[in-house]
mmCIF file of the C-alpha atoms, coordinates in Angstrom:
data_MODEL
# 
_entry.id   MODEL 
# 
loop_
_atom_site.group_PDB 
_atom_site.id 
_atom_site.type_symbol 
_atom_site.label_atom_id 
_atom_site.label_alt_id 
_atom_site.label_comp_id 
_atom_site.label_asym_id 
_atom_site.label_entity_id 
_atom_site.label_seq_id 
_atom_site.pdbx_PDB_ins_code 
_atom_site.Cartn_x 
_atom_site.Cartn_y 
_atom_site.Cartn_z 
_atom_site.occupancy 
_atom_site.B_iso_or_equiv 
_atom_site.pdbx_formal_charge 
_atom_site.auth_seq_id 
_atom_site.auth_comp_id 
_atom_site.auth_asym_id 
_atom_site.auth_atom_id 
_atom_site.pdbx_PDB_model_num 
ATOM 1  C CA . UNK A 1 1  ? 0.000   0.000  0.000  1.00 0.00 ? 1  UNK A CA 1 
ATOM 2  C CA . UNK A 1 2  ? 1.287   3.597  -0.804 1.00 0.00 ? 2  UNK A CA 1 
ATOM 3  C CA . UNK A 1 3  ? 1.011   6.133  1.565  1.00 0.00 ? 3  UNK A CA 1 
ATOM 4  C CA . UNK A 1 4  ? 1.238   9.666  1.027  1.00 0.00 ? 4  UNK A CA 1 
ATOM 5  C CA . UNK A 1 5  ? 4.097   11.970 2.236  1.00 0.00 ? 5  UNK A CA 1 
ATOM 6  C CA . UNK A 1 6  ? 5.145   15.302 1.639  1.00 0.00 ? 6  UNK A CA 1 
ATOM 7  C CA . UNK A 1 7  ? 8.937   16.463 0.337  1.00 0.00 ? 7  UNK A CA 1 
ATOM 8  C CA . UNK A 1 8  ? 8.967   20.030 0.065  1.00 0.00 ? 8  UNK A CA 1 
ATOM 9  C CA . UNK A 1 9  ? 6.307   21.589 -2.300 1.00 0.00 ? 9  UNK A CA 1 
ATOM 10 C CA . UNK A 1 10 ? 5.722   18.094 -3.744 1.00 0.00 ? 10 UNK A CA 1 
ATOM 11 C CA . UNK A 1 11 ? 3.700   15.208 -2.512 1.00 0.00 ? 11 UNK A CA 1 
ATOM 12 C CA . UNK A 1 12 ? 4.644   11.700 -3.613 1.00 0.00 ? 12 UNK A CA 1 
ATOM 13 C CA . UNK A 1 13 ? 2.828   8.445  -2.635 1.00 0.00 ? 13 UNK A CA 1 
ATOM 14 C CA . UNK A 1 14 ? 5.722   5.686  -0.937 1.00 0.00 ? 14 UNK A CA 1 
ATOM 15 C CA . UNK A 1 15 ? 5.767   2.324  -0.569 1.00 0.00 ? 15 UNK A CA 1 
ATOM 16 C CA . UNK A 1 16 ? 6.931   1.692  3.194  1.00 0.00 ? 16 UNK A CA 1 
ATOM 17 C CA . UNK A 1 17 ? 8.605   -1.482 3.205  1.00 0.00 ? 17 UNK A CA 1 
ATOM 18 C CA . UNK A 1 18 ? 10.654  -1.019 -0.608 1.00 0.00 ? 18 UNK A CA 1 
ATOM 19 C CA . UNK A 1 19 ? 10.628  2.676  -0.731 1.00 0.00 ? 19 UNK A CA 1 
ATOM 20 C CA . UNK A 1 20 ? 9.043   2.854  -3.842 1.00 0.00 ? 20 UNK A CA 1 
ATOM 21 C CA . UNK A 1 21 ? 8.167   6.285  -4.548 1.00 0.00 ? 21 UNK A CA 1 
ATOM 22 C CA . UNK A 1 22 ? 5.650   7.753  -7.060 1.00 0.00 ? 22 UNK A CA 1 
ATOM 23 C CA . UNK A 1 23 ? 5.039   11.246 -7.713 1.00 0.00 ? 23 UNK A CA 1 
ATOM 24 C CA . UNK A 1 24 ? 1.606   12.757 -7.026 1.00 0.00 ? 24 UNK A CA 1 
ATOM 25 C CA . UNK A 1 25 ? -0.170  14.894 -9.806 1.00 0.00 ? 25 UNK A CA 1 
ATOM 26 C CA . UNK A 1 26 ? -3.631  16.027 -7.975 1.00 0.00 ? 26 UNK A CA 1 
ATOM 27 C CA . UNK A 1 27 ? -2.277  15.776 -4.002 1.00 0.00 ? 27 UNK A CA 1 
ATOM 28 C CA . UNK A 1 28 ? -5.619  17.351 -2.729 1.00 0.00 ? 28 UNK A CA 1 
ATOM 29 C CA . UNK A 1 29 ? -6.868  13.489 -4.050 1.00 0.00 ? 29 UNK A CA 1 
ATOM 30 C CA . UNK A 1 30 ? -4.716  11.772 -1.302 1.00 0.00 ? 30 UNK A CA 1 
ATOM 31 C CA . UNK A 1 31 ? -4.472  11.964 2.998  1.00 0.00 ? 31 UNK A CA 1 
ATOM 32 C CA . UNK A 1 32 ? -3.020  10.517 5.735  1.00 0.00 ? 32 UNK A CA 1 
ATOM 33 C CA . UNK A 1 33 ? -5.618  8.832  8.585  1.00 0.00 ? 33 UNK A CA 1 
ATOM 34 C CA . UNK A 1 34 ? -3.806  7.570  11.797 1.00 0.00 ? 34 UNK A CA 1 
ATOM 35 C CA . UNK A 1 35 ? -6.257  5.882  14.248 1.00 0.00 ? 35 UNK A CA 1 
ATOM 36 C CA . UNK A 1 36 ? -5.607  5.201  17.848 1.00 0.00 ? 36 UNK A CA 1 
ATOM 37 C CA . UNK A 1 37 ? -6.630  2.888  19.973 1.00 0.00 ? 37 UNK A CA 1 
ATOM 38 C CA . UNK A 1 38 ? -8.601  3.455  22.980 1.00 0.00 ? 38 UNK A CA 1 
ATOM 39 C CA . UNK A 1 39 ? -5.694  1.950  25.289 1.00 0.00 ? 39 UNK A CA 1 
ATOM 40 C CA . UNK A 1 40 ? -3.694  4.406  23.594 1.00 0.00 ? 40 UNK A CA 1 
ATOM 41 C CA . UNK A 1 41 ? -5.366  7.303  24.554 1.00 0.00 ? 41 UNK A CA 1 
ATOM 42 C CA . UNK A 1 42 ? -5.319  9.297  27.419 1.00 0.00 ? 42 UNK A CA 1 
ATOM 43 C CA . UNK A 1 43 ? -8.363  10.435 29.557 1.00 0.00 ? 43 UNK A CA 1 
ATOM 44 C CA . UNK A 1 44 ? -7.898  13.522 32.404 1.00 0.00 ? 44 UNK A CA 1 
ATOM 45 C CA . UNK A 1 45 ? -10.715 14.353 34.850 1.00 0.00 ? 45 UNK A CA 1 
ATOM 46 C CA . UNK A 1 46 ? -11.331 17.782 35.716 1.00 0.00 ? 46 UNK A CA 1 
ATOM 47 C CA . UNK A 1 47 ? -12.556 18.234 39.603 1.00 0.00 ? 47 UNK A CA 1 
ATOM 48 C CA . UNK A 1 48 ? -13.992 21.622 40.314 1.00 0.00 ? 48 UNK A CA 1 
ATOM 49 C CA . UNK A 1 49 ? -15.292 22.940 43.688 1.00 0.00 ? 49 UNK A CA 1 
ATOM 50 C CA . UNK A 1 50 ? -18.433 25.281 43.159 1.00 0.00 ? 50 UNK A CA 1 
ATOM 51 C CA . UNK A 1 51 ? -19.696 27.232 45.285 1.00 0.00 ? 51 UNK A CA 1 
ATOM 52 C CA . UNK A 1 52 ? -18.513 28.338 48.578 1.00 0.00 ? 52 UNK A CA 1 
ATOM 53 C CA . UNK A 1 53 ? -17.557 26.394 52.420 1.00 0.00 ? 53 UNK A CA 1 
ATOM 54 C CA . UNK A 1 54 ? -19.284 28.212 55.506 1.00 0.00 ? 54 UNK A CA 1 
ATOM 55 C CA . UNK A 1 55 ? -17.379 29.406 58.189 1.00 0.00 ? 55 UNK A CA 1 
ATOM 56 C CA . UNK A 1 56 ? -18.594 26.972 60.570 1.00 0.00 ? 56 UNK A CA 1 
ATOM 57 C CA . UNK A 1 57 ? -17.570 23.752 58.517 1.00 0.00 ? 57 UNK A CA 1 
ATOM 58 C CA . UNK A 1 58 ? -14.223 25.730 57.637 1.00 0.00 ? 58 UNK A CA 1 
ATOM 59 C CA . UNK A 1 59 ? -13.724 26.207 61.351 1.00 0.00 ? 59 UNK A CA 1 
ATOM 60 C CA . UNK A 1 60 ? -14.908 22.627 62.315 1.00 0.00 ? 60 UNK A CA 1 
ATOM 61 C CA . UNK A 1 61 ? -12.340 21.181 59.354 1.00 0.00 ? 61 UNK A CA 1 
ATOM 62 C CA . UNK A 1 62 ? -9.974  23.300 61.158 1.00 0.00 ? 62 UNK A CA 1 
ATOM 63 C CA . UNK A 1 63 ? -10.460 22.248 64.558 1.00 0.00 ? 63 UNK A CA 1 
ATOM 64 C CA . UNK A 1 64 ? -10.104 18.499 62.946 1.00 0.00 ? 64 UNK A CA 1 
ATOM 65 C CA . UNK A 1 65 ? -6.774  18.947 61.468 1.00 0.00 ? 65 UNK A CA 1 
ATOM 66 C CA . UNK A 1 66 ? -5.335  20.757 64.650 1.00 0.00 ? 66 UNK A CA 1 
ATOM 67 C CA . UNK A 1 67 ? -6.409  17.495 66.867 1.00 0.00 ? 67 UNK A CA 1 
ATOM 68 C CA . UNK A 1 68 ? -4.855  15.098 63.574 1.00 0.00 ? 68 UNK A CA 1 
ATOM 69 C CA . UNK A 1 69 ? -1.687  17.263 63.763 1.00 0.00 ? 69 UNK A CA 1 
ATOM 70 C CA . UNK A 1 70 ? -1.564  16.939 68.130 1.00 0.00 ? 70 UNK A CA 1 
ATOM 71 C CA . UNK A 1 71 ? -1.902  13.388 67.739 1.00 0.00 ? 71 UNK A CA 1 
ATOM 72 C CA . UNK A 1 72 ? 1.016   13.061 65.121 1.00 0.00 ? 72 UNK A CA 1 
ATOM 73 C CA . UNK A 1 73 ? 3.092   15.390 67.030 1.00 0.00 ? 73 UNK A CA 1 
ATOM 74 C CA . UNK A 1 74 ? 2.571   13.226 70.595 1.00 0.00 ? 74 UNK A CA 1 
ATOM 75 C CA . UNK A 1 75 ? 2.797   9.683  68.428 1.00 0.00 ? 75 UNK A CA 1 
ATOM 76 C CA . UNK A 1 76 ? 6.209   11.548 67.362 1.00 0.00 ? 76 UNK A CA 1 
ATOM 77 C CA . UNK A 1 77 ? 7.952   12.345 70.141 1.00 0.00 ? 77 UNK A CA 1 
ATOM 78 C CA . UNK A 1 78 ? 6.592   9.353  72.069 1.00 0.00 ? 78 UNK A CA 1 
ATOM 79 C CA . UNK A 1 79 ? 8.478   7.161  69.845 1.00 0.00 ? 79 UNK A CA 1 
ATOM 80 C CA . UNK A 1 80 ? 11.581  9.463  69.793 1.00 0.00 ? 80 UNK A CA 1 
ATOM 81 C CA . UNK A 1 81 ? 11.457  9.074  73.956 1.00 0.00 ? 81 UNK A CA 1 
ATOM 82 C CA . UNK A 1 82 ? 10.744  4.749  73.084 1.00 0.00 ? 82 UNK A CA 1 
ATOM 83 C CA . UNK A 1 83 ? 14.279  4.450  71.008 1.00 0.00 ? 83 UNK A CA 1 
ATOM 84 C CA . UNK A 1 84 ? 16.508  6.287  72.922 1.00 0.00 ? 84 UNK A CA 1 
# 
């Protein structure tokens, strides 16, 4: 099968496995199609917030990461105090 390719203002039509090459008289005839595979491709999710957190459950996710971060910090130096 020839496949078209482009060499400078002239398009040609190659063979890929002899390198066969033919020269193309109407090139607006001819295109390239490459199809990928749908393991191939790559999918993103886009996570958006909307709308806005009240003060109390912005104070009350506060409060919870202040105890999380006292609890790490006494876990921490209780096993500094068990090693040495």
């Amino acid at each position: 099968m020839l496949l078209p390719v482009k060499k400078g203002s002239r398009s040609y039509l190659v063979c890929p496995k002899c390198g066969y090459m033919k020269e193309v008289k109407e090139p607006s005839k001819y295109r390239s199609v490459v199809k990928v595979g749908a393991d191939k491709k790559v999918k993103t999710d886009v996570l958006e917030e909307v709308g806005e957190v009240s003060k109390e459950k912005r104070e009350k996710e506060r409060e919870l990461l202040q105890e999380y971060y006292e609890v790490f910090l006494e876990t921490m130096t209780s096993e500094g105090s068990q090693e040495e």
